[in-house]
C-alpha angles and dihedrals in degrees: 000000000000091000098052091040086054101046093049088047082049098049089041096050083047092044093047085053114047088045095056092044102013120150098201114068093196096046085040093048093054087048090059089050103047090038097090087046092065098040090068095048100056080051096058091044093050089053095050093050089056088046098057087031091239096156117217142265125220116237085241094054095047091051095057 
């Protein structure tokens, strides 16, 4: 459950990222629209985590 908390924090953050500076307008354009997609999903896998009291990771510590 860290790691998929943490790679939902990561895709979002990338995401995020890539729709608000973006180059390219079709690929920024998709990023708009999965965005809230994963969004939620971060959200699901965050609450599961609590649920199951899984803390977690930050996304520096995972990366290391």
């Amino acid at each position: 459950m860290q790691a998929m908390v943490g790679d939902h924090d990561h895709a979002v953050s990338m995401f995020k990222s890539y729709a608000e500076r973006g180059d390219d307008p079709e690929l920024k354009q998709w990023a708009e629209k999965t965005l809230p997609t994963l969004q939620s999903h971060e959200r699901l896998a965050k609450t599961t985590a609590a649920k199951i009291g899984v803390a977690e990771r930050t996304s520096q510590n995972q990366r290391h």
